[in-house]
N, C-alpha and C positions, 0 to 999 in steps of 0.2 A: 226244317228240323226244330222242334219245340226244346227251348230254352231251356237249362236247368232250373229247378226250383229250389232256394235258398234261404234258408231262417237262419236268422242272424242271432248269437251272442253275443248280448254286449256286455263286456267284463270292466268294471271301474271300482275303485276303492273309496273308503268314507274317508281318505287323506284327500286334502284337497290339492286340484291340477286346474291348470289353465284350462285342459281339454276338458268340456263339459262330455256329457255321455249321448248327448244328440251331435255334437261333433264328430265323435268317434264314429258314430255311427251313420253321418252323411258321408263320411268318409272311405267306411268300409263300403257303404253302398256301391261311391263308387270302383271301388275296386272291383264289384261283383260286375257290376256293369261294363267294366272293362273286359273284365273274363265271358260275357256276352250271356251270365248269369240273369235272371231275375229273384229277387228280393220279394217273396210272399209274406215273412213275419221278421217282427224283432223281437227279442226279450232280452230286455236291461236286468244285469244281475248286478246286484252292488255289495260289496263285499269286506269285512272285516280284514280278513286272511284266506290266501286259497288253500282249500280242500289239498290235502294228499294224494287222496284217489280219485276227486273228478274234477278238480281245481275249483269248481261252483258247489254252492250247496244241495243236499239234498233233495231240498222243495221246488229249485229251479231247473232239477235235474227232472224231476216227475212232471213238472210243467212242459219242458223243451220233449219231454216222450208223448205228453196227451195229444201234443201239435204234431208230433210228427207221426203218426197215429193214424190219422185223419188219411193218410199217404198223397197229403197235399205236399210233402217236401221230399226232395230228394238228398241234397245233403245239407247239413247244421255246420256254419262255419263261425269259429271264435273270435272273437277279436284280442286274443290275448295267446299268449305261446304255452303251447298245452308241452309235457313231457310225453315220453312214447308211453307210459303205463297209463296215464288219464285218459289217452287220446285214443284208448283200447276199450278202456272201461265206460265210457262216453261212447263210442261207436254199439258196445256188447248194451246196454242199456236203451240209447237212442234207435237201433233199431235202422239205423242208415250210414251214411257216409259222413265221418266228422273230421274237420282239417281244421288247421288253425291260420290266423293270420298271416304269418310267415311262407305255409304252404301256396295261401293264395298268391303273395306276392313272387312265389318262385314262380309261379303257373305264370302269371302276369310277362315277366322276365322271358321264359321260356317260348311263350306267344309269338314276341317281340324281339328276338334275340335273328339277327341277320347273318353277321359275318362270324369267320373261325373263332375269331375271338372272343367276339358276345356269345358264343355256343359253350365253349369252352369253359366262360366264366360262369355262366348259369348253370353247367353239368357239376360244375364243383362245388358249388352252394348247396345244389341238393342234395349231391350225396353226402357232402358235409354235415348235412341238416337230417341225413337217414341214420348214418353210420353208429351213432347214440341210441337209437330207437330200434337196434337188432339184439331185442333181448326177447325170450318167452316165445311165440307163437310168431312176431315182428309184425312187420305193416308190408304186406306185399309190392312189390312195384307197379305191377298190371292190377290193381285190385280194383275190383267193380267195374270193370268194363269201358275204363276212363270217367270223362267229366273234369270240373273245375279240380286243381290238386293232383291233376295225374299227366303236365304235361310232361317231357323232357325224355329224361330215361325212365321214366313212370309209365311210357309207352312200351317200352320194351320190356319183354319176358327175361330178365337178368337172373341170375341166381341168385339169391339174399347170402349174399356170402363175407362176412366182417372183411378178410385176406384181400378176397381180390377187389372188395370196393375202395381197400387200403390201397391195394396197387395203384386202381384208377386213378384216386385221390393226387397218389405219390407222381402219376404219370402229366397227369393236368399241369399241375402246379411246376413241374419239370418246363413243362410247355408252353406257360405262362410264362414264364421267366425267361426264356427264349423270346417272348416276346417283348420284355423290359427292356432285355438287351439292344433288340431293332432299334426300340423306343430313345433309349436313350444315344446308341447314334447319331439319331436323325437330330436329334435334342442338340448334340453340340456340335452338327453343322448350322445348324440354329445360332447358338449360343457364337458361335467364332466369326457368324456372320452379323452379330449384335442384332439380331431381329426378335423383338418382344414378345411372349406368349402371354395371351390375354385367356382366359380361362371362365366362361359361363357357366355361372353354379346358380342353381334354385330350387326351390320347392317342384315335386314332380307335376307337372303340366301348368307351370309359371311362363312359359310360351319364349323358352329358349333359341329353341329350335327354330322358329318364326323367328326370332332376332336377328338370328344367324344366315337365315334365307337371305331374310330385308338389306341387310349388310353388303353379302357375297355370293349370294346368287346360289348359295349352294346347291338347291334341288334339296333338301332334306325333305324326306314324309313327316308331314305335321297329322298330330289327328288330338282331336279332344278328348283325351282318355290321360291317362294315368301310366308312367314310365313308357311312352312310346319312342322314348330312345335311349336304347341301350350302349350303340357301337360309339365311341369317341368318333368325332369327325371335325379335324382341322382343315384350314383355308386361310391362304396369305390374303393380305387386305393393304389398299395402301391411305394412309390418314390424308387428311386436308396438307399437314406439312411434307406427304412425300414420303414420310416416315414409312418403311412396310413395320407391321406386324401377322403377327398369325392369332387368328380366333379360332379357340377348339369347346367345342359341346361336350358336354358330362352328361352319367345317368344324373335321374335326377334325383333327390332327398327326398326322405320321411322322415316322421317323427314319430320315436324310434323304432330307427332303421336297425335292423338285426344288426348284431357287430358281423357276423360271419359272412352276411351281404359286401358290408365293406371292405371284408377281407379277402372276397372271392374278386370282387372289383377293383383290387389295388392296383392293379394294371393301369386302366385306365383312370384308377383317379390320380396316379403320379403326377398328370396330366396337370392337377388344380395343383398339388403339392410342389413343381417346377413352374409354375407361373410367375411372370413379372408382376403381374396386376390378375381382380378377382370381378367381374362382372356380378355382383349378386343379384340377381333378376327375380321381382316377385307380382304376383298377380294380383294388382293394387285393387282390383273390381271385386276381389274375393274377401267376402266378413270375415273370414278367416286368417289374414294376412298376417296380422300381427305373429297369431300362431305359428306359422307357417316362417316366419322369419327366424325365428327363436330356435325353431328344427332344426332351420339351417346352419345355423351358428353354435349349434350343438355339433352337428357333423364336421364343420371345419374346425370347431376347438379337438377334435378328436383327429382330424388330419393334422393338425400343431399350424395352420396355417394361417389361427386369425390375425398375426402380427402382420401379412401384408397389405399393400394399398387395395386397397377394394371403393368400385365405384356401385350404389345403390340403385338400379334402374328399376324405377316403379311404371310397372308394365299394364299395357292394355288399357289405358286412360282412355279408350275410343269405347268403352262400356259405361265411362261416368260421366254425367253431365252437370255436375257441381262442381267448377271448376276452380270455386273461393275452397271446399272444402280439400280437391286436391295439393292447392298451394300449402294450405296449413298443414296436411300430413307427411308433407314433403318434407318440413323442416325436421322432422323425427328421426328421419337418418341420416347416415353421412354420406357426401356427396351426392346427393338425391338429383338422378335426372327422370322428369316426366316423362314417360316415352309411350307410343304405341308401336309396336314388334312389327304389327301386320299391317298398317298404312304408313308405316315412315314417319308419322308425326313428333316431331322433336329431334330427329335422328342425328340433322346437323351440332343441335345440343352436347347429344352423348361424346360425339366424333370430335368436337371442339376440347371437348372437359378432358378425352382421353386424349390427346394431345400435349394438353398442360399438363396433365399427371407423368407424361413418360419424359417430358422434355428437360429432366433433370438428367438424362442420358445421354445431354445431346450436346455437339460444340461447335460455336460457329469460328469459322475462318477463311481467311485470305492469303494466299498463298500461290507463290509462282511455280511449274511444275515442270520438269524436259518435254519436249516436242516430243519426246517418245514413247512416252507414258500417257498413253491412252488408254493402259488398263486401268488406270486409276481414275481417267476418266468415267472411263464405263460405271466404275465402282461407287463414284458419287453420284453417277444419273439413278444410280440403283438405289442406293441406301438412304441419300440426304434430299435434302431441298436445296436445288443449285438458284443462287442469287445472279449471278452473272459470269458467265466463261465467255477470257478471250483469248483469242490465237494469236500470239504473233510470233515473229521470226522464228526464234529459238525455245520462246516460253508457252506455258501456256497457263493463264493464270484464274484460277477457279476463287471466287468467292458463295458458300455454300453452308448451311448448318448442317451437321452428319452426327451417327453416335460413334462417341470418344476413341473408340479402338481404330473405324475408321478415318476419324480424325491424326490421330496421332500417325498414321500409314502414311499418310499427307504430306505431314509434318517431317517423317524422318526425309523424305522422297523431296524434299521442295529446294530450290536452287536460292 
């Protein structure tokens, strides 16, 4: 099946930004290329102020039509978030299919979306993201016969009906929250059994998910694209000192990431927002990195969660061979561990560092305990690092570092 053909918008301001307009637009690339797009043209618009009616100027607007003219394109995607009347009047002009940035990455999401709940979250985003755009003639669901922009319920022949996409909307979010609730059960058998949640956040395809494999085995699908994991997926782990914790995956960041992205994924980012500690994982082989950092710590100042400990893992160092210029970039962040995700190199590093950072949780003791109290045994082979247990007559005496709750359980129990 032949590829869609895609000419790209590139929308940038004479204000100046980090993101140059070749960023943006290796960028969007590949997003195209995730949707299994190809990319025949660019045209960089660069802009004062956007248009009312087509967001770009008129002269760019007659350019983007003489290219698509040719019927070398099939649809014109923006890199900038068009309103429902532009993205009508751009379509009535262009003469094909136009979406915006956002739509791709719903499509992206949609692709990518496995379980009930990544299904769920992604149906709510879009129609979130239609719901505003059903004014005039609207934007049909099934319009044009699919392609990039039409995955989800863009498949289905829906009504366009403001009422019952409200209902949806109203039903989802019902639905989600049912599932906070699970979430945070499991949370405070967690929390009661003092077991840490470590929480991987990074730029999308900063190679998490590979982290996470290399770690615990998880079996996660890694691919080199762009948001290829949507579903949270935690897995207990146990540290050098014994200690267990749980590692859990996140969707991954842009920059800027639609706020109603974020708000359709609150579900699972609770996930970063109840963490003990913050994994920031970035793809140190990428020129782009710096950028890419700064996304991130845009998203977590908007989660309210930059006040926690967070450890820096600068990822993928098995791509660079300057390994004087790695040391010196290292110093730039905090907590900076070298690592490579996907051969293990440095891992013991990471597993060492997260150790020191949690072990302010932690209390050692000696203590005599009844011969009968082998629960409590059990409960320190589980939780702590046992230094030496011995059995005799009547006692049994454990010397152990455990965290403090199960310490203190010790403590009231000890003869």
């Amino acid at each position: 099946m032949p590829k869609e053909r895609i000419l790209l918008s590139i929308v940038t301001f004479k204000k100046s930004s980090p993101w140059s307009p070749q960023d943006i637009a290796q960028e969007m690339e590949e997003l195209v290329k995730t949707c299994g797009g190809h990319v025949v043209d660019i045209v960089f618009c660069r802009l004062e102020e956007p248009s009312a009616s087509t967001y770009i100027t008129k002269g760019k607007v007659e350019e983007l039509t003489t290219i698509c003219s040719t019927g070398s394109v099939d649809t014109v995607i923006f890199s900038c978030d068009l309103k429902g009347s532009q993205q009508r009047n751009l379509e009535d002009a262009l003469g094909v299919k136009t979406i915006d940035r956002t739509q791709l990455i719903l499509d992206i999401f949609a692709r990518h979306a496995k379980s009930s709940e990544g299904k769920m979250q992604v149906e709510l985003a879009q129609l979130e993201y239609l719901l505003p755009r059903l004014v005039g003639k609207g934007i049909e669901l099934s319009r044009l016969g699919g392609g990039i922009g039409t995955m989800g319920p863009g498949e289905t022949k829906l009504e366009v009906d403001r009422r019952r996409i409200s209902d949806r909307i109203a039903k989802l979010k019902k639905d989600l929250s049912e599932v906070s609730k699970s979430r945070e059960i499991k949370r405070k058998k967690r929390q009661n059994d003092q077991i840490p949640l470590i929480s991987l956040v990074g730029y999308t395809n900063a190679g998490k998910s590979t982290l996470l494999n290399t770690l615990t085995r998880a079996g996660t699908i890694t691919n080199d694209g762009l948001f290829t994991t949507l579903d949270s997926l935690s897995r207990q782990f146990v540290l050098p000192s014994k200690r267990k914790v749980v590692f859990s995956d996140t969707v991954g960041f842009m920059h800027d990431l639609p706020h109603r992205l974020i708000e359709s994924f609150k579900a699972t980012l609770e996930e970063v927002q109840q963490a003990d500690l913050l994994l920031h994982v970035i793809d140190i082989s990428h020129p782009n990195h710096n950028n890419y950092y700064e996304a991130v710590m845009s998203v977590l100042g908007e989660l309210k969660v930059l006040e926690k400990p967070v450890i820096t893992v600068l990822n993928k160092i098995d791509k660079i061979q300057d390994r004087g210029w790695l040391a010196a970039v290292s110093t730039q962040f905090p907590n900076a561990v070298l690592l490579s995700g996907l051969n293990g190199e440095n891992l013991q590093e990471l597993l060492d560092l997260l150790d020191g950072m949690l072990s302010d949780g932690m209390e050692e003791i000696d203590v005599k305990l009844p011969i009968d109290r082998m629960d409590l045994v059990n409960l320190v082979h589980k939780q702590g690092k046992v230094h030496t247990i011995k059995y005799l007559s009547k006692t049994i005496r454990v010397h152990a570092t455990l965290p403090k709750k199960v310490a203190a359980a010790l403590l009231l129990a000890r003869i």
